[in-house]
Structures are given as C-alpha cells and as structure tokens.
LOMARVO-226448 format. One record per residue (C-alpha): residue in three letters; residue number from 1; x, y, z; chain. Coordinates in steps of 0.2 Angstrom, whole numbers. Layout:
residues N
+--------+--------+-------+-------+-------+-------+
! markol ! badren !     u !     v !     w ! vovex !
+--------+--------+-------+-------+-------+-------+
!    Ala !    NUM !     X !     Y !     Z !     A !
...
+--------+--------+-------+-------+-------+-------+
END
This chain:
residues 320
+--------+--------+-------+-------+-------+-------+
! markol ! badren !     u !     v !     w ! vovex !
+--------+--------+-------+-------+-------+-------+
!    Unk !      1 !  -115 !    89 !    73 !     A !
!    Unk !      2 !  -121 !   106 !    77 !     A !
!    Unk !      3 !  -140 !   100 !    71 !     A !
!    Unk !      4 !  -138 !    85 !    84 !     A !
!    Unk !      5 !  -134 !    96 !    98 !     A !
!    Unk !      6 !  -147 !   109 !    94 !     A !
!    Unk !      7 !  -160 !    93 !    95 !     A !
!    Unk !      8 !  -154 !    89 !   111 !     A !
!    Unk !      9 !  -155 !   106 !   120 !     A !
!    Unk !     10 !  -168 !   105 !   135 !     A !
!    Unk !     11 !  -176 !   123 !   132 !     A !
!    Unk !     12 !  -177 !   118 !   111 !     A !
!    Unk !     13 !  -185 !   103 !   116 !     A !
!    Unk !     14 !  -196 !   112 !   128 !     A !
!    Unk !     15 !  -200 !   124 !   114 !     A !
!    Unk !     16 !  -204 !   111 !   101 !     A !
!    Unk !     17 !  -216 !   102 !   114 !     A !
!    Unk !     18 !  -225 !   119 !   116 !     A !
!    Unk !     19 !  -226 !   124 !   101 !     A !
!    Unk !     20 !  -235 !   106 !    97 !     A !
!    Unk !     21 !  -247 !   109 !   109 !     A !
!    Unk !     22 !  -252 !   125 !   102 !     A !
!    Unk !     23 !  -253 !   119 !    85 !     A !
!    Unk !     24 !  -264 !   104 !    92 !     A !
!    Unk !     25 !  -275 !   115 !   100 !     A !
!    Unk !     26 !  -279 !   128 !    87 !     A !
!    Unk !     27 !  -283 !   112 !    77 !     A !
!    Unk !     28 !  -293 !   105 !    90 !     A !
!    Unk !     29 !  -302 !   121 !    92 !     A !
!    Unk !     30 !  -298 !   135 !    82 !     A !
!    Unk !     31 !  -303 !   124 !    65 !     A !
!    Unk !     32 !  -318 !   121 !    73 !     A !
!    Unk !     33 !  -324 !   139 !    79 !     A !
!    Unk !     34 !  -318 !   144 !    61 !     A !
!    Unk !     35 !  -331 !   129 !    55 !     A !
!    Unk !     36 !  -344 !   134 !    66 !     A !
!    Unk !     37 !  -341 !   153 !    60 !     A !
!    Unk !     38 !  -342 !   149 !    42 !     A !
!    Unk !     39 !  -356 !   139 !    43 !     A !
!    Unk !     40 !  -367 !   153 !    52 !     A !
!    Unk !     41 !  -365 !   165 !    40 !     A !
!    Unk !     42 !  -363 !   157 !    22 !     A !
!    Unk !     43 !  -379 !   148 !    26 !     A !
!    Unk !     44 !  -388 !   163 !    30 !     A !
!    Unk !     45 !  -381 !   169 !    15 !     A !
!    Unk !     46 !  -389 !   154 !     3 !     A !
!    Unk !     47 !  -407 !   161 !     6 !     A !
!    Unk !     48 !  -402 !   178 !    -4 !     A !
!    Unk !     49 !  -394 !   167 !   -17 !     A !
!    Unk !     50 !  -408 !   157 !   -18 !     A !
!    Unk !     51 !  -421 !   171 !   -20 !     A !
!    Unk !     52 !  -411 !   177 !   -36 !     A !
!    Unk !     53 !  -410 !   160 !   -43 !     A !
!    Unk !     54 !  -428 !   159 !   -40 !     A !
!    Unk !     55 !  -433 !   176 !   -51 !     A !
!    Unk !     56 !  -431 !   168 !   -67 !     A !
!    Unk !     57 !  -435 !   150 !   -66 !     A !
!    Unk !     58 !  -445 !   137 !   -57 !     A !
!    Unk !     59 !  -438 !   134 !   -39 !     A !
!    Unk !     60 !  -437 !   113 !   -42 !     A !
!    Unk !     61 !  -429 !   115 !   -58 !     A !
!    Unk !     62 !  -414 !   128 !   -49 !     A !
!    Unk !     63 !  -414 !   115 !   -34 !     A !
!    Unk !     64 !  -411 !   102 !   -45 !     A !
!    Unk !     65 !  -397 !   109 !   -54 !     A !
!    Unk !     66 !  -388 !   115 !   -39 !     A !
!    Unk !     67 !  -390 !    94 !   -31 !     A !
!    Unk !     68 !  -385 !    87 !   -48 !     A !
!    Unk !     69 !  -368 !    98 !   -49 !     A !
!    Unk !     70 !  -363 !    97 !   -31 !     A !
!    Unk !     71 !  -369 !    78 !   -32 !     A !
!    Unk !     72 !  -356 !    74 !   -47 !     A !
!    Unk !     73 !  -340 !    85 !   -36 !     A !
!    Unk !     74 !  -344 !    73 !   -20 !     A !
!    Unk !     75 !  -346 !    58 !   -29 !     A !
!    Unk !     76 !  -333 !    60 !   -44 !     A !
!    Unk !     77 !  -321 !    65 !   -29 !     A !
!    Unk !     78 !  -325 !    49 !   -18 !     A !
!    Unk !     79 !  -325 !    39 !   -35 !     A !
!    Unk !     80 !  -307 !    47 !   -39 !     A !
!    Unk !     81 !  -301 !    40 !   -22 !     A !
!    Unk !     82 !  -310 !    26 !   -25 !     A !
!    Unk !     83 !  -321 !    23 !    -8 !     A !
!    Unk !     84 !  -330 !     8 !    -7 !     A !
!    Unk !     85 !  -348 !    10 !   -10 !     A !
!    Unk !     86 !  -361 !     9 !     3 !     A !
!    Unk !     87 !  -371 !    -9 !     5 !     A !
!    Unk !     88 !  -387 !   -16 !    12 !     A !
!    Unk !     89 !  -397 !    -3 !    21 !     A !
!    Unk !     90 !  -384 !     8 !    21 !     A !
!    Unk !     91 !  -394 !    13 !     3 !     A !
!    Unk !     92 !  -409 !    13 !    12 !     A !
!    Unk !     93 !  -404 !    25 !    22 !     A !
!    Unk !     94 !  -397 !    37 !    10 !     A !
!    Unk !     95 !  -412 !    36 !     0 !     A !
!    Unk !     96 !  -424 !    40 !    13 !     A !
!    Unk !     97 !  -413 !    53 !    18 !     A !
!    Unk !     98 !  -411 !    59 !     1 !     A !
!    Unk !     99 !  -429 !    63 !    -1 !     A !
!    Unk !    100 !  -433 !    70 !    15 !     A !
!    Unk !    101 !  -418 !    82 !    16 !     A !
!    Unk !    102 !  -419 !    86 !    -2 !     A !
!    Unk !    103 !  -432 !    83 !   -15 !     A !
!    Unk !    104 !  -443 !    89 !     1 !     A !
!    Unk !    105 !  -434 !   101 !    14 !     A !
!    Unk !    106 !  -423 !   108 !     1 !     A !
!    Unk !    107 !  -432 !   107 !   -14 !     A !
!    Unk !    108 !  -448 !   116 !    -4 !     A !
!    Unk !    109 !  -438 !   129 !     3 !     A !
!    Unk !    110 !  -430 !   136 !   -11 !     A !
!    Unk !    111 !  -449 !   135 !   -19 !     A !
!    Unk !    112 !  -455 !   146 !    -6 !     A !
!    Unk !    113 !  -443 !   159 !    -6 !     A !
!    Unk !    114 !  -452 !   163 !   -23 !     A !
!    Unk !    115 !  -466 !   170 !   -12 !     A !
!    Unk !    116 !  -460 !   175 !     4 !     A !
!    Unk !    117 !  -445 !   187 !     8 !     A !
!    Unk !    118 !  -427 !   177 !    12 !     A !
!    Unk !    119 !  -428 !   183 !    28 !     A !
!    Unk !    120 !  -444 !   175 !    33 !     A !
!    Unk !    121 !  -440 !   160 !    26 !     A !
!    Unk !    122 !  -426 !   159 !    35 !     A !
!    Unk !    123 !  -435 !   161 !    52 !     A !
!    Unk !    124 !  -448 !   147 !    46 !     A !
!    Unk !    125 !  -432 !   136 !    41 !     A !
!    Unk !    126 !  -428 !   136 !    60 !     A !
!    Unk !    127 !  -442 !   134 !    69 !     A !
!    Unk !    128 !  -438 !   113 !    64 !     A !
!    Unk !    129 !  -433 !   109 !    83 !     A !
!    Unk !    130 !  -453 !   115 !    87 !     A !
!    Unk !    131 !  -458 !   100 !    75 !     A !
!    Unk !    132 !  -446 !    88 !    82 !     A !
!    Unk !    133 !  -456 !    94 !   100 !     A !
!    Unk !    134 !  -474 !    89 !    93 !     A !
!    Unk !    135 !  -468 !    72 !    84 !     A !
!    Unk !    136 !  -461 !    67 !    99 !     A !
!    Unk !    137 !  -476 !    73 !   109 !     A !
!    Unk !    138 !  -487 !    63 !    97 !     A !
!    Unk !    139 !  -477 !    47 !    98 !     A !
!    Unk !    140 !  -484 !    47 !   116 !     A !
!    Unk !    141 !  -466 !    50 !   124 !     A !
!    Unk !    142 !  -464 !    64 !   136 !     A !
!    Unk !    143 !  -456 !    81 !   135 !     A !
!    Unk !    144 !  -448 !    91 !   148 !     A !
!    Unk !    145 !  -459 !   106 !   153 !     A !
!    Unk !    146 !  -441 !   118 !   146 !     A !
!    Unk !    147 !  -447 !   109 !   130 !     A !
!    Unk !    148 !  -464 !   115 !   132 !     A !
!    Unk !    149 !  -462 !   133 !   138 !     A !
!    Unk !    150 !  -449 !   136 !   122 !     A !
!    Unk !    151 !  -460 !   127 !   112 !     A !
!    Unk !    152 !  -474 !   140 !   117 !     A !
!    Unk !    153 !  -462 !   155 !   115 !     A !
!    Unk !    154 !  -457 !   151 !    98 !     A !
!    Unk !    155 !  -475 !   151 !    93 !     A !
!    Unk !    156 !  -478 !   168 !   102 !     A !
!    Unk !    157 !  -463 !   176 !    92 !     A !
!    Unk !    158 !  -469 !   169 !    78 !     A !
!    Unk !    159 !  -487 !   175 !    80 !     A !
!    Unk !    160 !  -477 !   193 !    80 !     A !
!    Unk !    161 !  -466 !   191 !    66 !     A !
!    Unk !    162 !  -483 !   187 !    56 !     A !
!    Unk !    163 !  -493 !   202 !    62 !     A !
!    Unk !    164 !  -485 !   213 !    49 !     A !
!    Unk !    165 !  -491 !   200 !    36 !     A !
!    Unk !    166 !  -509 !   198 !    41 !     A !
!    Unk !    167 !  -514 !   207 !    25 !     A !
!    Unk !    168 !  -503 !   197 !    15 !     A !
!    Unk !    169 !  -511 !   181 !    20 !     A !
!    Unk !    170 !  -526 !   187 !     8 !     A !
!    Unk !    171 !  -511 !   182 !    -7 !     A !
!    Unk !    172 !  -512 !   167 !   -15 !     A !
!    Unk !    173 !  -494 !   166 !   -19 !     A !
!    Unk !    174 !  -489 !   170 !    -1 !     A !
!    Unk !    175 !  -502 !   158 !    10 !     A !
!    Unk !    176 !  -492 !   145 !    -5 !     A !
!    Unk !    177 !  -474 !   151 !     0 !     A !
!    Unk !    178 !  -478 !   149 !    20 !     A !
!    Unk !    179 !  -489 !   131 !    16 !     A !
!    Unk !    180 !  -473 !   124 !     7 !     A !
!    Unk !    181 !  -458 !   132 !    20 !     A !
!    Unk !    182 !  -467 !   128 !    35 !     A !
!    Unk !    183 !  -468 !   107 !    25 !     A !
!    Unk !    184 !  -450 !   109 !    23 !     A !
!    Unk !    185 !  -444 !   112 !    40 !     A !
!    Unk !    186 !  -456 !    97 !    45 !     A !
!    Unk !    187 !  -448 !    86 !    32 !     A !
!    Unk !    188 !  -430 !    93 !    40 !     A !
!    Unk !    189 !  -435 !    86 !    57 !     A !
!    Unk !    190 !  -442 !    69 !    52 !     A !
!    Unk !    191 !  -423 !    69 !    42 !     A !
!    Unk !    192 !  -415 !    74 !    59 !     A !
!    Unk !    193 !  -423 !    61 !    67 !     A !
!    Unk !    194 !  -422 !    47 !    54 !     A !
!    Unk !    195 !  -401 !    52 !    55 !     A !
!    Unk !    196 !  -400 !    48 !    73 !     A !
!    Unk !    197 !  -410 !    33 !    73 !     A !
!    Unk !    198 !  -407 !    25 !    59 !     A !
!    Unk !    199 !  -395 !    30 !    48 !     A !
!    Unk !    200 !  -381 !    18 !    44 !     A !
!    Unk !    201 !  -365 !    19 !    46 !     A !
!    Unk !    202 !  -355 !    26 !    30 !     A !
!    Unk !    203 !  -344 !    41 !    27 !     A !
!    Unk !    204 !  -354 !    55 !    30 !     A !
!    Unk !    205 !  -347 !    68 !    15 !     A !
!    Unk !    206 !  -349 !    52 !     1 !     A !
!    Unk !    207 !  -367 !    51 !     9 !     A !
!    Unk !    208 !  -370 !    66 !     6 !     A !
!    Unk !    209 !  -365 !    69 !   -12 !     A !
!    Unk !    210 !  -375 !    51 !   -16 !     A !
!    Unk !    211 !  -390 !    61 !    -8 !     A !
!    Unk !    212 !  -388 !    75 !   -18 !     A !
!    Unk !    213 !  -389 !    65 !   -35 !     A !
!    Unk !    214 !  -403 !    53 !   -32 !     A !
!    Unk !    215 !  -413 !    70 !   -25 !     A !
!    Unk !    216 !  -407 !    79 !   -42 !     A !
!    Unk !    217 !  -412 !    62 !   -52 !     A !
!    Unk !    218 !  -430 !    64 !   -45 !     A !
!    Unk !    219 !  -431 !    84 !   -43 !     A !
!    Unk !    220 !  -426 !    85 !   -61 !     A !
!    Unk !    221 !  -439 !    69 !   -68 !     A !
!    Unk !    222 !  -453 !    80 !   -57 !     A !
!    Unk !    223 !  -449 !    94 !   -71 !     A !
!    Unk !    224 !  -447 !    83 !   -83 !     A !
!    Unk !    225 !  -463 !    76 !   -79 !     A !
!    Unk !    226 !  -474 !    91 !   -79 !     A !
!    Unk !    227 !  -466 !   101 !   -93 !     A !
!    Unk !    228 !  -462 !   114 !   -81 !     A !
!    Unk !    229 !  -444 !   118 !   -84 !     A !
!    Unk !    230 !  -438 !   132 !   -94 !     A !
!    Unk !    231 !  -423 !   130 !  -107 !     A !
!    Unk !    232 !  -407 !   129 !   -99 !     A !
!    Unk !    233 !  -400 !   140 !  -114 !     A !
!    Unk !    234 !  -414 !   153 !  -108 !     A !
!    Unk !    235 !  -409 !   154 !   -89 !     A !
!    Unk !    236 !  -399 !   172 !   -87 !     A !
!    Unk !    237 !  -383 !   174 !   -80 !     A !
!    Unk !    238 !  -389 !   182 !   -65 !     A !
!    Unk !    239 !  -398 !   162 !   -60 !     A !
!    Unk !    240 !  -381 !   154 !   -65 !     A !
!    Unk !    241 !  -369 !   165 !   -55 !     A !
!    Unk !    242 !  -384 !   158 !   -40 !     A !
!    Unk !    243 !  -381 !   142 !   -44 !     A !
!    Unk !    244 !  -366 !   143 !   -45 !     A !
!    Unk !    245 !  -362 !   151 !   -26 !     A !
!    Unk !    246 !  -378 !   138 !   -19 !     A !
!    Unk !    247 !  -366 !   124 !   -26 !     A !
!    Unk !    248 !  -349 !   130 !   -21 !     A !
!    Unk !    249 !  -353 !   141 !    -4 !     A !
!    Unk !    250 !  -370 !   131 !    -1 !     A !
!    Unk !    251 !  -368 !   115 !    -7 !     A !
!    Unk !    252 !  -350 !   109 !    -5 !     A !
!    Unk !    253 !  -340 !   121 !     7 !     A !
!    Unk !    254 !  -354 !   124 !    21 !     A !
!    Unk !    255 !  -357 !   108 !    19 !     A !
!    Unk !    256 !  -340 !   103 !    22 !     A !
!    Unk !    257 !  -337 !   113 !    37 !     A !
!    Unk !    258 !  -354 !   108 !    46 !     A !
!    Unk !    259 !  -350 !    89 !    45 !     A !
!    Unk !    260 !  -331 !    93 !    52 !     A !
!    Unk !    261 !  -339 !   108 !    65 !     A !
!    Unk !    262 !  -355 !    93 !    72 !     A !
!    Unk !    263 !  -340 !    82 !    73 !     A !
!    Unk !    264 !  -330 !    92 !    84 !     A !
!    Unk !    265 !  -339 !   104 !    93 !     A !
!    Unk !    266 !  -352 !   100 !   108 !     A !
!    Unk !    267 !  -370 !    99 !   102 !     A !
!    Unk !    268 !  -374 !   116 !   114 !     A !
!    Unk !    269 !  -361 !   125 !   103 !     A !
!    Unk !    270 !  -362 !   116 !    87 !     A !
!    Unk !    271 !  -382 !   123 !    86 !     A !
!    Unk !    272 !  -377 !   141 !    87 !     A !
!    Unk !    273 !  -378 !   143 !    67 !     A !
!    Unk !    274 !  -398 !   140 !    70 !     A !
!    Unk !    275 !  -400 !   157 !    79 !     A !
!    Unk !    276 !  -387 !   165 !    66 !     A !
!    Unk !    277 !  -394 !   161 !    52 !     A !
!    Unk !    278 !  -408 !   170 !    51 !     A !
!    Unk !    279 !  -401 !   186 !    58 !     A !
!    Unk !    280 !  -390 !   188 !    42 !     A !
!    Unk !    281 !  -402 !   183 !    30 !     A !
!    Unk !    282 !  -415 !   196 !    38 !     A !
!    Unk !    283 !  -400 !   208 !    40 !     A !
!    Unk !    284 !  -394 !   205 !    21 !     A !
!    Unk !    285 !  -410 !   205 !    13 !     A !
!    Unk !    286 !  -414 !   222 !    19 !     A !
!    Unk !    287 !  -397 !   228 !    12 !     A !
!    Unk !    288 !  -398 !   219 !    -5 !     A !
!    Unk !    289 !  -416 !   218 !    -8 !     A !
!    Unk !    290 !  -422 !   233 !     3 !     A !
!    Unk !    291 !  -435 !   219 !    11 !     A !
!    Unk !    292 !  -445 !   225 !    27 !     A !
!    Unk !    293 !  -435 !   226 !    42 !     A !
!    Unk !    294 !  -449 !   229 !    53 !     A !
!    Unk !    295 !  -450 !   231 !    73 !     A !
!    Unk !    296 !  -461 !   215 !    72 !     A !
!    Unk !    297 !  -449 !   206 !    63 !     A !
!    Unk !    298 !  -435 !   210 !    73 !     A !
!    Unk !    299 !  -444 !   207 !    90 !     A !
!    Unk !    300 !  -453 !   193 !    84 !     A !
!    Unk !    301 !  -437 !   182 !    76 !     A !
!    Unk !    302 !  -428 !   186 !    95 !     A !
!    Unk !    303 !  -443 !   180 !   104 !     A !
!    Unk !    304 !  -445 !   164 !    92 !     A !
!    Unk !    305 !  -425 !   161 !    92 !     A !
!    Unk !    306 !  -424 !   162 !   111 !     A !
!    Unk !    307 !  -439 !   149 !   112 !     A !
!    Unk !    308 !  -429 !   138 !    99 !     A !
!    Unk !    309 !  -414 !   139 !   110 !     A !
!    Unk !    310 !  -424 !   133 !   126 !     A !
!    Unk !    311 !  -430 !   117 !   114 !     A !
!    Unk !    312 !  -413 !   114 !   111 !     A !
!    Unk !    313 !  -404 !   116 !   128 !     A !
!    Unk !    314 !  -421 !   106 !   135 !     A !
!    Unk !    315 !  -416 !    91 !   121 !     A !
!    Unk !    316 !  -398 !    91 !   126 !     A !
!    Unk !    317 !  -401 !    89 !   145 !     A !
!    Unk !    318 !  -412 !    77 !   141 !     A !
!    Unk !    319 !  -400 !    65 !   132 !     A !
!    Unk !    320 !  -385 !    69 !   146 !     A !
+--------+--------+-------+-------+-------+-------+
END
C-alpha cells in the first residue's frame, strides 16, 4: 500500500520523469562523445602497434592475420545470433568494399609503416578528403572554391612536413613506404565514396566482419602465393601481443564505437577523429619510439589538418 502511494506522489513522479530525461540524454549524447573520444585516440594508437607488428614480419601477412581473427569474432557473433545473410548486390558491395578498404587501404598502410615513421603515416592516412577533392574534380563536377583553398593548404603543409625528409627520398625503402601510403588513403576515398553511393543496405557490424574475412582470404592467398610469409611458430611475442591489441582495440572495439559514433553524431562532429589521430600518433611515436618530432612536422601536420578541415566543412555545406 505504502509502495502504491509512493508511485502516486506528484514530486516522486516528477523526480522519476527527470531522472528519465537525464538518463536519455547522457545516452543520446554522452555515449556518443565517449564513442567519438575512443575512437580519436585508440586509432591513433593502432599506427604504433602496427609499426611493432611490422619489425618482424611481412606487413600483408600481419594485416591478414589481424582481418582473419577480427573477421571470425563479427561473424561467429552474427552467426551465434543467427542474422540473415546478405543477398544480391548486397555481396557485391561488401566485396568491393572489402578490397578497397582492406586488401588495399589497410593492407598498404600497415605495409608502409615498415618504412616511414607512425607518425607520418598517420598524416598521409588523413589527407584521403584531398583525393576525394581531385576525383570529384576529375569526374567533371564542380567544387566550391572552400574546397579548393583547403585543398591547396593541405598540399602546402604537406610540402613542409616533407622538407625534413628531402634526404630521405634518396632511400629506396622510404620513396616505397610514401608510394604505397599515399595508394592507401586513395583506395580509402574511392571506398568512401563507393559506401555512400552504392553500398546496399545491410547491418553495418555483420558487413564489416564479412569484409574483414574475404580481405584476410585474399591478403593471406597473396602470401601464399609469393612464398613471402614467415612461420607462424617463428613470429615473436612482441608481433602477437600487436596483433592482438590491432584486433581487440583496432579491429573490433574502435570499430564498434565509430559505426555507433557516425550514426549518432553530426557529420561536422563525427570528423573530429581525422585531426586527432595524427596528433597522438605523432605525439606517441616520439615517446615510445623516440621518432623525430621536428618544427616542420609539427607546423606542417597543423597546416595540412586545418586545410583538411576546410574540405570537410566545404563538403558538408555542400550537401545541406
């Protein structure tokens, strides 16, 4: 009787309604921020663990790896709750996608950072909103002059990040690791676009583990292929425990949190993670590695970040 009285108390019930609204707005928002918090710093983080993987053996055979096992948790999981399968072009899509954002983007990125510091590859992972710029520019559509002054900023930070490494371009090994970054953030964009054109429908988190195992299927038979791999008995713990924290912290909880952050967040919040990225990577593989943090660097990744951020802003007003 007491409990039925208590239920019926204006101020209890005017308590109960508030503390509903705040709870629906720290989901609504807090969860979100929190999202968009992780996914700026544990994906800075990744470049770091993927230069470690990378010191003891062959970049594609460590990518593939890390897409087969974070593959198997999505998929196993969405088998477990038994989600229907994609049909049709829904396939097509994921396949497409699955190269483009994996055997290429990924899979050349973490090559690269074999020959360039984390830092710088980073930087060159985030300039893919410049390529998005020229393919559009190429496809004979018009760009907003916004577009075009960040597109010409990013280029001249980038020109100042690089001045440090003018004598490093007489490398090989480092012309090769800048050749294959700068391919993946192209392969990146054309997988941006292809997602907003053409992608079908589908749950986005089972997508994604399907695109991790048909990337790790081929990344894997490209080893295969060449007899480039090393023994997996032979791989020291050091490459594991990187594989392990690109699975679990790149792989399946980043991942996790920008699919729920992109679907919650506006798009001119939402992009924040491209300008943080870099910074902790830079900031991190000074600290870890002891890599250059140079005046050029630092100068150079502002400049090129604040032209990114007028592509983007330029891109958004444009679709408003």
């Amino acid at each position: 009787m007491f409990w039925n009285i208590l239920l019926q108390n204006p101020i209890y019930k005017l308590r109960t309604k508030i503390k509903n609204a705040f709870l629906s707005k720290i989901n609504a928002i807090g969860l979100p921020i929190l999202a968009l918090c992780w996914v700026s710093f544990f994906w800075g983080t990744t470049w770091l663990a993927s230069k470690e993987g990378v010191k003891h053996m062959p970049a594609l055979q460590l990518a593939g790896i890390r897409q087969f096992i974070g593959g198997i948790l999505y998929v196993g999981f969405f088998l477990y709750k038994k989600t229907p399968w994609p049909k049709g072009k829904q396939w097509k899509a994921i396949i497409i996608l699955s190269i483009l954002n994996f055997v290429l983007s990924n899979g050349l990125s973490t090559w690269g950072v074999k020959y360039i510091s984390s830092g710088l590859g980073a930087i060159i992972g985030a300039i893919f909103p410049l390529w998005i710029v020229l393919i559009t520019v190429f496809r004979g559509e018009k760009i907003a002059r916004l577009s075009i002054l960040g597109l010409v900023i990013s280029f001249g930070g980038v020109c100042v990040i690089f001045y440090d490494h003018l004598a490093d371009f007489l490398k090989p090994n480092f012309r090769f690791g800048i050749f294959i970054s700068l391919i993946a953030t192209f392969t990146w964009a054309f997988g941006t676009m292809y997602t907003r054109k053409k992608a079908a429908s589908f749950n986005p988190y089972f997508s994604l583990g399907l695109q991790m195992l048909i990337s790790s299927f081929i990344t894997l038979a490209i080893i295969g292929a060449t007899g480039t791999g090393v023994n997996i008995s032979s791989i020291p713990a050091n490459s594991w425990w990187a594989i392990g924290y690109l699975v679990i912290i790149g792989s399946v909880l980043t991942f996790i949190a920008y699919i729920y952050m992109i679907q919650r967040l506006p798009a001119e919040i939402n992009s924040i993670y491209a300008y943080i990225n870099p910074i902790v990577a830079i900031l991190l593989g000074a600290v870890i590695y002891g890599e250059p943090l140079t005046t050029a660097i630092a100068i150079g990744g502002s400049i090129t970040l604040c032209g990114l951020y007028l592509v983007n802003y330029s891109t958004r007003k444009a679709r408003i």
